[in-house]
N, C-alpha and C positions, 0 to 999 in steps of 0.2 A: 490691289488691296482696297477695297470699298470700305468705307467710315457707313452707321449708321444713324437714324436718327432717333436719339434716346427718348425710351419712353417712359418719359419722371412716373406716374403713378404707380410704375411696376417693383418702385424699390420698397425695403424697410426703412421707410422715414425714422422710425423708433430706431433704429439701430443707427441709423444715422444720427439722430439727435444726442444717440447717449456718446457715440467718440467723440461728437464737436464737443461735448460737455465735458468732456473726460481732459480733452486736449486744453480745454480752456483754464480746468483747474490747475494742469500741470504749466500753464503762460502765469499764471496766478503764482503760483508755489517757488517757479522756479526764477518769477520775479523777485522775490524775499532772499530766495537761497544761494543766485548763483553772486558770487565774489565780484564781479566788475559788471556793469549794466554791457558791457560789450559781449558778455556771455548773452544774457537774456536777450540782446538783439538778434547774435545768429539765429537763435531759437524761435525768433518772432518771425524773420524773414524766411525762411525753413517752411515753415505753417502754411503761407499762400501755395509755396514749390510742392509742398504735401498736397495740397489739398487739390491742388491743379493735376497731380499725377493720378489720384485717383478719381477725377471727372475725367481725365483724356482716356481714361484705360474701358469707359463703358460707350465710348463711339464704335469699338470692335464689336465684334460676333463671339460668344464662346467658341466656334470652331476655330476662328481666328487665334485666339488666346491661347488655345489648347496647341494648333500647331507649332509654335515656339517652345516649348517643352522640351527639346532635345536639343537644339542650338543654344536653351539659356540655360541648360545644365551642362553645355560643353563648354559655354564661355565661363560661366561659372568656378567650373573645374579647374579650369586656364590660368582667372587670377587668383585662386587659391595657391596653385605652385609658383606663381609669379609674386605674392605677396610674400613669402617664404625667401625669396630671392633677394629683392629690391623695397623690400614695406617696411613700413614704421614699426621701430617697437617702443609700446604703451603698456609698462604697469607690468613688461616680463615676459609680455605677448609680442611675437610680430605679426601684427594681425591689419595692420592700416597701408594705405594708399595716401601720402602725404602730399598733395597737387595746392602746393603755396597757401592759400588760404581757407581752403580745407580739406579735409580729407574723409576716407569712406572705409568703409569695411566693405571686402568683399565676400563675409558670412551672408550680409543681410540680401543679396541679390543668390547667394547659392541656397539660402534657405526655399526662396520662390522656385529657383529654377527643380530645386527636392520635389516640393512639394506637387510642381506641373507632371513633370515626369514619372513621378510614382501613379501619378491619376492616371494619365496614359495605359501606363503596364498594366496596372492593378485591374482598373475597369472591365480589360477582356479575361482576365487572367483568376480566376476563383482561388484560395488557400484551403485548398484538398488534402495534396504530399508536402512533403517536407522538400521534393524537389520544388513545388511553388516556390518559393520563398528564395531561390536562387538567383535570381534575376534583380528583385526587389533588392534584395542584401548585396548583389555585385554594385548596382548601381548608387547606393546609401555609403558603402564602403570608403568609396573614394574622397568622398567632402566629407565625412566624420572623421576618416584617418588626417585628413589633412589640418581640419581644424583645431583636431584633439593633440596634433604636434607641433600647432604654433607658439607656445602651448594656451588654447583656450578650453579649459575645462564648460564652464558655463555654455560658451555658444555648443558645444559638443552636445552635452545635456536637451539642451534646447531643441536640436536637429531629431536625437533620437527621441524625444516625446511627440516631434510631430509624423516620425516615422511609424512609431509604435501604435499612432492613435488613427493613423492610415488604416494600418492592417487587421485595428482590431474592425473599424466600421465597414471595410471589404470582410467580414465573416470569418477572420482567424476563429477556429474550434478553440473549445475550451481545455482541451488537452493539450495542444500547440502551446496554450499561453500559459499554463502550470509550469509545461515542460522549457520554456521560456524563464519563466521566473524561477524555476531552480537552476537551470545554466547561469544566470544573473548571478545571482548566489553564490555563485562557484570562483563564476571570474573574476567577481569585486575583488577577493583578497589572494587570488592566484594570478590575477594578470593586472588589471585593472591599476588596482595599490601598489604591487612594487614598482610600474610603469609614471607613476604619478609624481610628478616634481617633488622638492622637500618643501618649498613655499605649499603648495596645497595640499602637504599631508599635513601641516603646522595649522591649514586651516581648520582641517578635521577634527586634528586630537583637543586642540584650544576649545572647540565649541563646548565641551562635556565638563571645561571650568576655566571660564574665560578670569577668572579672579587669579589665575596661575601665572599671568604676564600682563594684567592693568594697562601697561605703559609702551607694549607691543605687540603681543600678535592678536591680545585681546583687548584692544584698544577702540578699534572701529565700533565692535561692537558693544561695548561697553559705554559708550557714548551716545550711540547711538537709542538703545533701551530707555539710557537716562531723560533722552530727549523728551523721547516718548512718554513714560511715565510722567515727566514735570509739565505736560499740557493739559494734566487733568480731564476734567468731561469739556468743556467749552472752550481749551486753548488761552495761550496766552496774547493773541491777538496778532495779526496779518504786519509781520515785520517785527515782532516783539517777541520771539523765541529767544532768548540768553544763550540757549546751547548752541545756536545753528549763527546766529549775529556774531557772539566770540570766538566762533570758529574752532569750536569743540564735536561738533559733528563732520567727518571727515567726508571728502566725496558726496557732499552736499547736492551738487546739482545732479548729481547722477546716482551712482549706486544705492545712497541711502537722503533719498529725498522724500521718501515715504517721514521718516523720521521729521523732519522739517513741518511738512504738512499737520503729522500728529501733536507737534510743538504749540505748534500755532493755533491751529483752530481744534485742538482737544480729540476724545474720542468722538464725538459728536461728524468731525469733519473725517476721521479717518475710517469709521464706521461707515459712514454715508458712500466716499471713493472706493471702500469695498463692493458696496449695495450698487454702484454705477457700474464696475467690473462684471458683478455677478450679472447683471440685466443684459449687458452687452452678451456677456457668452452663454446667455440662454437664446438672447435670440439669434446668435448664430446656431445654436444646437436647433432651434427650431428650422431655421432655412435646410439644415441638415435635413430633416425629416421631409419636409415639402419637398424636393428636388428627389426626380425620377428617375434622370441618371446615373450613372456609379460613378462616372467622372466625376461630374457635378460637386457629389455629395465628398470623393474625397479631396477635392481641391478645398472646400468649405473647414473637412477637417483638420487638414493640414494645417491651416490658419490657424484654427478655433485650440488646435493643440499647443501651438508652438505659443502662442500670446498668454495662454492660459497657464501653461509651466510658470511661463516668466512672468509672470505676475507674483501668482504663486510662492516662487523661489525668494521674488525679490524681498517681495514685505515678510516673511519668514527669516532673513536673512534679518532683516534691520531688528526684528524680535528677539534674535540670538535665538531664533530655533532652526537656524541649517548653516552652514561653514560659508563665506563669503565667498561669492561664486563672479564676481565683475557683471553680471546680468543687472541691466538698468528695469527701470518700469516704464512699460510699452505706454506712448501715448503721453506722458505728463516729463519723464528724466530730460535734460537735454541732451542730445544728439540729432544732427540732420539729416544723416543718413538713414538711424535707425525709424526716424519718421515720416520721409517719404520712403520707406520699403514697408510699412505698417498700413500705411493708407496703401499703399498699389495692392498690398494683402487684402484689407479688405475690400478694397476694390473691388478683386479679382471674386471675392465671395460674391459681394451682392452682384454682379455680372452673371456668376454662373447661376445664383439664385433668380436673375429674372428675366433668363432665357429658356428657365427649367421647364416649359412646354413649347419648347421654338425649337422647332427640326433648323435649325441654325450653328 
């Protein structure tokens, strides 16, 4: 295996600039939010380990990178049944890997290994028949089923928006994707909802009047709205949120830290963290379009999909406009796994972005 020798002017420094920026507000936010500065340090310490994963991963070749595609979605698969067996359960899920002082998901490494190996298949393979689509759905099957029964609703969510966003930019026809979205339709409330814990059906029905339970299942979110509204346009100042300091906003450092952020520095700050999101995933959509390969561009979507959900979902959630799904925000929530597996993602983007004329 030959390392090579990077060549800096080939990347998006802009895209670069906006995650360092992204990441610094969330060392910032979740300075204020998280409960013991011993929180905020794993998070600090985390940052270099990120940031070093995603510098070692552009010494490879995209051929390099591409040929691990089936060995990291077999190891992948492995401890998804092995976390099932022997993993931590967090919040209802068994979804963690407990190793003394910290521990990992192993969604965040099956998510890459989705995403390699659909590029793999897809790239030679065009979405013509409805037999296409065989192969893709055997291989998605296995890390959705598995995740969707630990039980993590959100990571499930997560996996098929970056599946679906695969298939539409490999040239799923528009008939496929109708016929798509009415079988959706079908299965929500014939397979999907009876299948669905009572914890996350409770989250469903709450959303449509969370004033029906104040004091429990509409709690989180109810606090967390209050958050937000009470930071007005310019916040109540960096450490001086009343909601989030008296620990009236629940799952502060994580789930609902959007909240915190909007506490503090108003819309002004929360409007702005949107506007740095939005820039990041235009210029990933843009590396999308410059890259020539099929691989290439769906390794990039993968990415661009799965971060883009979970954005999405998250700060929607803290709004009380979608059901509390445990999905953090990429890039700023604390978690160390979920953030060196964010940087190796977009690693892996700008890699395949600036090899995209290198017979390599």
């Amino acid at each position: 295996m030959t390392l090579r020798r990077v060549p800096v002017f080939a990347y998006d420094w802009v895209l670069i600039s906006l995650v360092l920026l992204i990441n610094l507000v969330g060392l910032v936010t979740l300075y204020s939010a998280a409960p013991s500065r011993g929180v905020w340090l794993q998070q600090l310490i985390a940052f270099p380990i990120a940031l070093s994963v995603g510098l070692l991963i552009q010494l490879f070749s995209r051929r390099q990178v591409l040929s691990w595609a089936f060995p990291l979605y077999s190891v992948s698969v492995a401890m998804l049944v092995l976390v099932l067996l022997v993993g931590r359960e967090i919040n209802g899920a068994k979804a963690w890997f407990d190793l003394g002082p910290v521990s990992f998901q192993p969604l965040e490494i099956a998510k890459i290994g989705l995403i390699l190996v659909l590029a793999r298949v897809l790239a030679v393979r065009p979405l013509e028949r409805p037999l296409d689509y065989v192969l893709p759905v055997l291989l998605a099957a296995p890390v959705l089923g598995l995740v969707f029964i630990q039980p993590d609703l959100g990571g499930t969510l997560v996996l098929i928006a970056g599946f679906l966003g695969i298939l539409f930019v490999r040239g799923m026809p528009a008939q496929h994707i109708i016929l798509g979205l009415v079988a959706a339709a079908l299965l929500v409330p014939t397979v999907i909802w009876p299948n669905l814990s009572q914890y996350q059906r409770d989250r469903v029905e709450i959303l449509f009047d969370l004033s029906k339970d104040p004091r429990g299942k509409g709690f989180q979110q109810i606090q967390s709205t209050i958050a937000i509204g009470s930071g007005g346009l310019m916040g109540k100042g960096f450490g001086a949120g009343t909601q989030t300091q008296l620990g009236f906003v629940p799952e502060r450092q994580t789930d609902f830290i959007y909240s915190v952020l909007a506490e503090e520095w108003g819309f002004a700050g929360a409007a702005s963290l949107i506007l740095l999101y939005a820039l990041l995933f235009f210029r990933l959509g843009r590396m999308i379009v410059e890259c020539v390969r099929m691989e290439d561009r769906l390794v990039i979507t993968g990415v661009l999909s799965m971060l883009a959900f979970q954005v999405v979902v998250n700060i929607a959630v803290t709004l009380g406009l979608a059901p509390v799904t445990g999905l953090t925000l990429p890039l700023v929530s604390k978690g160390g796994s979920s953030l060196i597996m964010v940087y190796l993602g977009l690693g892996l983007a700008l890699l395949m972005h600036r090899d995209r004329y290198r017979e390599v």
